[in-house]
N, C-alpha and C positions, 0 to 999 in steps of 0.2 A: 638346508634348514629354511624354511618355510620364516618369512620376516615378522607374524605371529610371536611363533617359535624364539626368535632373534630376540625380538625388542623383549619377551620376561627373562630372557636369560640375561639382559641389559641392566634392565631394573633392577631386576634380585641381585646382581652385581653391586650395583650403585647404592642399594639400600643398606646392602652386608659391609660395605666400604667406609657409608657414612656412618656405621656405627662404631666402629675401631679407629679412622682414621682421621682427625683434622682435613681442613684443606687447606690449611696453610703445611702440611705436610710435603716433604721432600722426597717424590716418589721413583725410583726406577723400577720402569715397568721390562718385564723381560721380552722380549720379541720387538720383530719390528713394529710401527706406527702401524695401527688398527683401528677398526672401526669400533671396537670397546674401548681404546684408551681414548680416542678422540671422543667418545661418550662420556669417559668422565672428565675430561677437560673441559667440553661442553658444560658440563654440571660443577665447575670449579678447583677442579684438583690440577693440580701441576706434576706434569708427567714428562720423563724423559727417558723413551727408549731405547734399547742396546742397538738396534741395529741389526745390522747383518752377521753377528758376530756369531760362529761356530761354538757355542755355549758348553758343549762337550771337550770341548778342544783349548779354547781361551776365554778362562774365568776371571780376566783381572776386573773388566767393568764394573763386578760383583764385588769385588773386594775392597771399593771406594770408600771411606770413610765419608765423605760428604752426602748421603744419601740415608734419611733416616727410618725410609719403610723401605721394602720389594715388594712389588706385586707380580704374579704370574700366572695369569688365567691362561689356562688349556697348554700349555708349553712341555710338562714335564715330562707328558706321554710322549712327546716328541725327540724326546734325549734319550741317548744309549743310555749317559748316566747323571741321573739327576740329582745323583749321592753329593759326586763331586762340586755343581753349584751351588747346592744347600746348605753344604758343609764351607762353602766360603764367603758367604753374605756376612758382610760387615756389619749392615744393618739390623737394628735392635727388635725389627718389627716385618713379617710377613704374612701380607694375602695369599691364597696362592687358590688358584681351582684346577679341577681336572674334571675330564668327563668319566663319567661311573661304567665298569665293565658292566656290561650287560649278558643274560642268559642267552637272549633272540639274537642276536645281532654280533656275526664274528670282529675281530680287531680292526681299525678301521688303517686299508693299504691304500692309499692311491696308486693307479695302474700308472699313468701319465706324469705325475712330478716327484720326482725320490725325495722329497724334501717334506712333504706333505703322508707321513707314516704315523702309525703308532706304534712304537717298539715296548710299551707299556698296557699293561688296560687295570685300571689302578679298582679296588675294591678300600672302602674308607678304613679299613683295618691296613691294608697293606700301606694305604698312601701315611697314615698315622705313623706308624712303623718307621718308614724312611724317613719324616721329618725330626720323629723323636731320637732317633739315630745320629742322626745330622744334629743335634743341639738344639732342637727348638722344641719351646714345650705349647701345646695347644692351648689356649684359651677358651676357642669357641669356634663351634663347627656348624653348617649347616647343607641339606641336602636340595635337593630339588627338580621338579619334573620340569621338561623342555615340552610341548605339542603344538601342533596348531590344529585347533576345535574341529577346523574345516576339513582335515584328511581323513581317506578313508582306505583302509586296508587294516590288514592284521598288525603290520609293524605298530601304526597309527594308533591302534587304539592300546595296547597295550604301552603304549607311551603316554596315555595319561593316567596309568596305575602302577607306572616305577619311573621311580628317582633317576635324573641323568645327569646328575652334576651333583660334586662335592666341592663345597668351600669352608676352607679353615683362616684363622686369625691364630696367628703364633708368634712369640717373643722367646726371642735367644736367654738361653737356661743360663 
């Protein structure tokens, strides 16, 4: 991703945040330390991430009472089963984004680190679905195109005429 590309999918983070969240909010963010959460630490939010922690495997970080939102940009795709986390947030209050399956562009596998998969490729009905499933009712949603102006090929341009991220704002039912 083209640092273009990076820094709007930063903002429209940061924008969609500061409208549901305080920053005197109590946030765990899911995944390790990134260069999105230290973007909105930068911007004032207090974030403290899970770590290294096999999220499919051991959900108790999630199930902490002291923690009064979760956020989780881009992670869900990356879990076998994202049922199981969502269904144990404690937390009254979730961000959460995923990148949008796309027509052009098959699932995304990294050949070189097993860790670095998508076992998901979420379309905003299905990701709806599993959160409503999971206990959490939507509030507010929002989509949006990732590009950088400056690329040029077929993927490129048809990336800046479809949506490549979903972001929801949801409180437990």
């Amino acid at each position: 991703m083209s640092n273009v590309a990076k820094q709007k999918r930063f903002e429209s983070t940061l924008t969609f945040v500061e409208k549901y969240l305080p920053q005197t909010t109590k946030i765990l963010d899911l995944g390790v330390p990134n260069s999105l959460s230290k973007y909105l630490c930068e911007h004032g939010f207090t974030i403290q991430n899970t770590l290294d922690q096999d999220l499919d495997l051991d959900v108790e970080i999630v199930k902490s009472s002291e923690f009064e939102a979760v956020t989780a940009f881009e992670i869900f795709e990356h879990l076998v089963n994202p049922f199981g986390v969502l269904q144990n947030i404690k937390a009254k209050k979730l961000i959460a984004s995923v990148p949008m399956r796309l027509w052009f562009a098959p699932a995304y596998w990294s050949a070189t680190d097993p860790y670095d998969r998508h076992f998901h490729e979420f379309e905003p009905r299905q990701f709806d679905m599993l959160l409503e499933k999971a206990g959490w009712k939507i509030v507010a949603a929002e989509k949006w195109k990732s590009y950088d102006p400056k690329a040029i090929g077929f993927r490129p341009v048809l990336r800046r005429f479809t949506d490549r991220y979903y972001i929801v704002y949801c409180e437990r039912v």
